[in-house]
C-alpha positions as CSV (number, residue, x, y, z in Angstrom):
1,X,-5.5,-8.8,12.1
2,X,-2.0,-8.7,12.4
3,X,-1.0,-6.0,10.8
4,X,-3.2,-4.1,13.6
5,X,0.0,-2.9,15.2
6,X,0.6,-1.2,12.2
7,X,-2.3,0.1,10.4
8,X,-5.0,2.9,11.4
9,X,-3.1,6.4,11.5
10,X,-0.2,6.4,9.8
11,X,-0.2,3.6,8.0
12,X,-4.0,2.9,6.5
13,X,-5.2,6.4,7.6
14,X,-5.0,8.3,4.7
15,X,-7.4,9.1,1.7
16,X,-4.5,7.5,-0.4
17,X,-5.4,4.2,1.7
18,X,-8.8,4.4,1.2
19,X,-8.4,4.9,-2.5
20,X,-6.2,1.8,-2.3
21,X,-9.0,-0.3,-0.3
22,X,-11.7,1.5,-3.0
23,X,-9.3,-0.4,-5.9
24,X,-9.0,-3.8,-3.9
25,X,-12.9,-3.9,-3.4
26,X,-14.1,-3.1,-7.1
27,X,-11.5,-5.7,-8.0
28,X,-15.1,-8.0,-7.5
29,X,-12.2,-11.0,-6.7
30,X,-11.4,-13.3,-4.2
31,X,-7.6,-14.1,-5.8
32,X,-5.0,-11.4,-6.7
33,X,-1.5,-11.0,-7.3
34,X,1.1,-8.5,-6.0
35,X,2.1,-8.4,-10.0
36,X,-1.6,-7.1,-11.2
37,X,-1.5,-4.9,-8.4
38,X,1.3,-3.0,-9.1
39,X,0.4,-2.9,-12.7
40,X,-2.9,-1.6,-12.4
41,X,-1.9,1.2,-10.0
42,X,1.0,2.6,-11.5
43,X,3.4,1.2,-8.8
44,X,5.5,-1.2,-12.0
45,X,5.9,1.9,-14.4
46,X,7.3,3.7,-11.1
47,X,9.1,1.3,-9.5
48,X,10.8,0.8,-12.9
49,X,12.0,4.4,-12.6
50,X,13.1,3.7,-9.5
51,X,11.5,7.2,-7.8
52,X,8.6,7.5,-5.1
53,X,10.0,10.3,-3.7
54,X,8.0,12.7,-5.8
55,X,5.0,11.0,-6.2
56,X,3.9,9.9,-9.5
57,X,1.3,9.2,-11.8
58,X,-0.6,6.6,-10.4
59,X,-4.3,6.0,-9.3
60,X,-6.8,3.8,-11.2
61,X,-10.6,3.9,-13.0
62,X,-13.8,3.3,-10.8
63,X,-17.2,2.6,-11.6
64,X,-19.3,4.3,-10.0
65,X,-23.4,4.9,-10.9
66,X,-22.5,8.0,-13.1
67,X,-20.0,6.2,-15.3
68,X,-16.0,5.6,-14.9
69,X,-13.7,8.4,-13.2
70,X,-10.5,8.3,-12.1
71,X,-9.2,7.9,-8.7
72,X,-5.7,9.5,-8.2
73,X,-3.1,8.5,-5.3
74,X,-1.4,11.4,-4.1
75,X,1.9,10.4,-2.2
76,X,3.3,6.9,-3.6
77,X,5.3,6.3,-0.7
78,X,2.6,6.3,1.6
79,X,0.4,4.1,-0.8
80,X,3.2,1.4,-1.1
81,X,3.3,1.0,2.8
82,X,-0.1,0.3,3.0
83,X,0.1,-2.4,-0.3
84,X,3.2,-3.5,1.6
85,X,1.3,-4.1,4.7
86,X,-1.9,-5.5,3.3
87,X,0.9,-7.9,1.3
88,X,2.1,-8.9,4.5
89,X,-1.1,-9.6,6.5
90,X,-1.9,-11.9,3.4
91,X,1.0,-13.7,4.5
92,X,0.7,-14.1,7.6
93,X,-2.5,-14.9,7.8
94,X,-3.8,-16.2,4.4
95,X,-6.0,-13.4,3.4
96,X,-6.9,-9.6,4.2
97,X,-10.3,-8.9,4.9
98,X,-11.4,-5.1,3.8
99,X,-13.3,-4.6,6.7
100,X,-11.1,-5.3,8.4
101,X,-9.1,-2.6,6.9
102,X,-12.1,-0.3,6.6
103,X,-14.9,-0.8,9.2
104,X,-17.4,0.8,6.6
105,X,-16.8,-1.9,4.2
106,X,-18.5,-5.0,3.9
107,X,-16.5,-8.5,5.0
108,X,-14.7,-9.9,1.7
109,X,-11.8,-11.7,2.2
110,X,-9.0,-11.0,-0.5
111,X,-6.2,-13.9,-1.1
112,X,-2.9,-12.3,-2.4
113,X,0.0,-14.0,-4.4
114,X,2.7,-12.4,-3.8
115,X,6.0,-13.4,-5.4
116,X,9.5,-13.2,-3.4
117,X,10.5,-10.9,-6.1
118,X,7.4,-8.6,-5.5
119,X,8.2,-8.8,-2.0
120,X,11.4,-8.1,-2.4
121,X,10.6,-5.1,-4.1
122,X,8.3,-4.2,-1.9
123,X,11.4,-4.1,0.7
124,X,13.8,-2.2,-0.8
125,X,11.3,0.4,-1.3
126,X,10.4,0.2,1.7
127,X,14.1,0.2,3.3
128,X,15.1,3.1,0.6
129,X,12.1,5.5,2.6
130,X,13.0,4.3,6.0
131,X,16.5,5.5,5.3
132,X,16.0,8.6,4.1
133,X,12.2,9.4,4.9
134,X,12.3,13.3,4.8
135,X,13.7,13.0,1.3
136,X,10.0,12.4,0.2
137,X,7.1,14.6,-0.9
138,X,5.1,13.3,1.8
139,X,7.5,15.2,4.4
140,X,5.9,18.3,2.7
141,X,2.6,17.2,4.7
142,X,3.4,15.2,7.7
143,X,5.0,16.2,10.7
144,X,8.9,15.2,11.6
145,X,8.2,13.5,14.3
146,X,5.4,11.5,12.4
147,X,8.1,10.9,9.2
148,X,10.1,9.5,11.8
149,X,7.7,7.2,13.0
150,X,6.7,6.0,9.5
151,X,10.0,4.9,8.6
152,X,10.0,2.9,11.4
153,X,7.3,1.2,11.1
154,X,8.3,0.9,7.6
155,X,11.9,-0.6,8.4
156,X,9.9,-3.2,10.6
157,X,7.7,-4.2,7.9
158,X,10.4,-4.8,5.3
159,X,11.8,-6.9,7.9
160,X,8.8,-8.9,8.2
161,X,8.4,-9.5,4.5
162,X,11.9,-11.0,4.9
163,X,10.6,-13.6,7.0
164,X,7.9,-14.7,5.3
Protein backbone atom coordinates (compact mmCIF):
# COMPACT_ATOMS: atom_id res chain seq x y z
CA UNK A 1 0.00 0.00 0.00
CA UNK A 2 1.57 3.18 -0.43
CA UNK A 3 0.22 5.24 1.79
CA UNK A 4 1.75 2.70 4.41
CA UNK A 5 4.38 5.29 5.33
CA UNK A 6 1.66 7.24 6.42
CA UNK A 7 -1.24 5.53 7.82
CA UNK A 8 -1.54 3.28 11.22
CA UNK A 9 -1.08 5.77 14.28
CA UNK A 10 -1.62 9.06 13.54
CA UNK A 11 -3.00 9.07 10.53
CA UNK A 12 -5.71 5.94 10.23
CA UNK A 13 -5.48 5.24 14.01
CA UNK A 14 -8.27 6.81 15.38
CA UNK A 15 -11.96 5.84 16.07
CA UNK A 16 -12.72 8.80 13.62
CA UNK A 17 -10.83 6.62 10.96
CA UNK A 18 -12.56 3.68 11.63
CA UNK A 19 -15.87 5.40 11.42
CA UNK A 20 -14.59 6.70 8.11
CA UNK A 21 -13.51 2.97 6.81
CA UNK A 22 -17.18 1.86 8.61
CA UNK A 23 -18.78 4.63 5.84
CA UNK A 24 -16.57 3.43 2.81
CA UNK A 25 -17.55 -0.27 3.52
CA UNK A 26 -21.49 0.01 3.86
CA UNK A 27 -21.08 2.13 0.73
CA UNK A 28 -21.73 -1.81 -0.76
CA UNK A 29 -19.67 -0.05 -4.08
CA UNK A 30 -16.85 -0.72 -5.97
CA UNK A 31 -16.83 3.10 -7.74
CA UNK A 32 -16.99 6.42 -5.72
CA UNK A 33 -16.27 9.94 -5.98
CA UNK A 34 -14.31 12.37 -3.79
CA UNK A 35 -17.66 14.67 -4.50
CA UNK A 36 -20.24 12.00 -2.83
CA UNK A 37 -17.88 11.62 -0.20
CA UNK A 38 -17.60 14.78 0.97
CA UNK A 39 -21.31 15.30 0.61
CA UNK A 40 -22.42 12.40 2.52
CA UNK A 41 -20.05 13.14 5.48
CA UNK A 42 -20.50 16.60 6.08
CA UNK A 43 -16.94 17.50 4.77
CA UNK A 44 -18.93 20.01 1.57
CA UNK A 45 -21.25 21.92 4.11
CA UNK A 46 -17.89 22.50 6.10
CA UNK A 47 -15.54 23.05 3.77
CA UNK A 48 -18.03 25.65 2.47
CA UNK A 49 -17.64 27.44 5.81
CA UNK A 50 -14.22 27.19 5.46
CA UNK A 51 -13.56 25.91 9.43
CA UNK A 52 -12.19 22.47 10.65
CA UNK A 53 -10.64 23.84 13.30
CA UNK A 54 -13.56 23.24 15.60
CA UNK A 55 -14.90 20.28 14.44
CA UNK A 56 -18.24 20.21 13.06
CA UNK A 57 -21.24 18.40 12.38
CA UNK A 58 -20.42 15.62 10.50
CA UNK A 59 -20.74 11.78 10.71
CA UNK A 60 -23.15 9.66 8.62
CA UNK A 61 -26.26 6.83 9.12
CA UNK A 62 -25.33 2.99 9.40
CA UNK A 63 -27.32 0.02 9.22
CA UNK A 64 -26.78 -2.09 11.49
CA UNK A 65 -29.21 -5.38 12.63
CA UNK A 66 -31.17 -3.14 15.07
CA UNK A 67 -32.09 -0.44 12.55
CA UNK A 68 -30.21 2.88 11.35
CA UNK A 69 -27.98 5.02 13.98
CA UNK A 70 -25.75 7.57 13.50
CA UNK A 71 -22.18 7.47 13.51
CA UNK A 72 -20.54 10.88 14.47
CA UNK A 73 -16.78 12.02 13.52
CA UNK A 74 -15.30 13.82 16.30
CA UNK A 75 -12.26 15.92 15.10
CA UNK A 76 -12.70 16.93 11.18
CA UNK A 77 -9.29 17.60 10.69
CA UNK A 78 -8.14 14.40 11.58
CA UNK A 79 -10.93 12.71 9.46
CA UNK A 80 -9.98 14.80 6.31
CA UNK A 81 -6.20 13.46 6.49
CA UNK A 82 -7.22 10.11 6.43
CA UNK A 83 -9.98 10.86 3.20
CA UNK A 84 -7.02 12.75 2.00
CA UNK A 85 -4.75 9.84 2.25
CA UNK A 86 -7.10 7.12 1.15
CA UNK A 87 -7.75 9.80 -1.99
CA UNK A 88 -4.19 9.59 -2.63
CA UNK A 89 -3.47 5.82 -2.40
CA UNK A 90 -6.49 5.64 -5.00
CA UNK A 91 -4.17 7.53 -7.11
CA UNK A 92 -1.38 6.10 -6.94
CA UNK A 93 -2.32 2.93 -7.15
CA UNK A 94 -5.84 2.58 -8.75
CA UNK A 95 -7.82 1.60 -5.82
CA UNK A 96 -7.77 1.31 -1.79
CA UNK A 97 -8.43 -1.88 -0.41
CA UNK A 98 -10.23 -1.68 3.28
CA UNK A 99 -8.27 -4.33 4.55
CA UNK A 100 -5.82 -3.02 3.76
CA UNK A 101 -6.72 -0.07 5.79
CA UNK A 102 -8.27 -2.21 8.51
CA UNK A 103 -6.95 -5.76 8.94
CA UNK A 104 -10.38 -6.83 10.53
CA UNK A 105 -12.18 -6.02 7.41
CA UNK A 106 -12.78 -8.18 4.56
CA UNK A 107 -10.64 -7.52 1.00
CA UNK A 108 -12.93 -4.97 -1.15
CA UNK A 109 -11.22 -2.97 -3.33
CA UNK A 110 -12.79 0.67 -3.62
CA UNK A 111 -12.04 2.85 -7.03
CA UNK A 112 -12.18 6.64 -6.21
CA UNK A 113 -12.77 9.56 -8.66
CA UNK A 114 -11.40 12.25 -7.47
CA UNK A 115 -11.54 15.54 -9.25
CA UNK A 116 -8.44 18.12 -9.36
CA UNK A 117 -10.70 20.47 -7.76
CA UNK A 118 -11.53 17.89 -4.93
CA UNK A 119 -8.05 17.40 -4.63
CA UNK A 120 -7.27 20.67 -4.63
CA UNK A 121 -9.38 21.16 -1.84
CA UNK A 122 -8.23 18.51 -0.16
CA UNK A 123 -4.75 20.47 -0.14
CA UNK A 124 -5.44 23.54 1.05
CA UNK A 125 -7.04 21.98 3.85
CA UNK A 126 -4.56 20.07 4.31
CA UNK A 127 -1.74 22.99 3.95
CA UNK A 128 -4.13 25.41 6.18
CA UNK A 129 -3.62 22.59 9.34
CA UNK A 130 0.00 21.89 8.60
CA UNK A 131 0.52 25.57 8.99
CA UNK A 132 -1.06 26.28 11.93
CA UNK A 133 -1.83 22.66 13.51
CA UNK A 134 -2.20 23.68 17.25
CA UNK A 135 -4.94 26.08 16.10
CA UNK A 136 -7.18 22.94 15.99
CA UNK A 137 -9.55 21.21 18.41
CA UNK A 138 -7.67 18.10 18.02
CA UNK A 139 -4.49 19.80 19.82
CA UNK A 140 -6.94 19.66 22.88
CA UNK A 141 -6.28 15.71 22.67
CA UNK A 142 -2.99 14.93 21.09
CA UNK A 143 0.30 15.60 22.31
CA UNK A 144 2.61 18.61 20.76
CA UNK A 145 5.04 16.72 19.72
CA UNK A 146 2.40 14.37 17.90
CA UNK A 147 0.51 17.81 16.34
CA UNK A 148 3.79 18.48 15.10
CA UNK A 149 4.19 15.36 13.46
CA UNK A 150 0.74 15.32 11.92
CA UNK A 151 1.25 18.40 10.15
CA UNK A 152 3.95 17.04 8.64
CA UNK A 153 2.88 14.25 7.40
CA UNK A 154 0.03 16.30 6.35
CA UNK A 155 2.28 19.02 4.36
CA UNK A 156 3.81 15.90 2.56
CA UNK A 157 0.55 14.54 1.52
CA UNK A 158 -0.85 17.77 0.07
CA UNK A 159 2.31 17.69 -1.81
CA UNK A 160 1.71 14.47 -3.12
CA UNK A 161 -1.81 15.19 -4.31
CA UNK A 162 -0.05 17.94 -6.27
CA UNK A 163 1.64 15.51 -8.23
CA UNK A 164 -0.79 13.29 -9.09
Amino acid sequence: MYISKWWGDLIGGSDDSLALIDYLEQLDLTNVTLDQILKDLGFDALLSEGDLKNGGNLGFDRRSSNGMFRVEIDMACSALIDLSAIVLECLKSGYVDLHDLDANRQPCKLYMDASEEKRNLLRDELNKFSLNPLSYDLAKFVPTDDMMELAEKAKMIAEELLVV
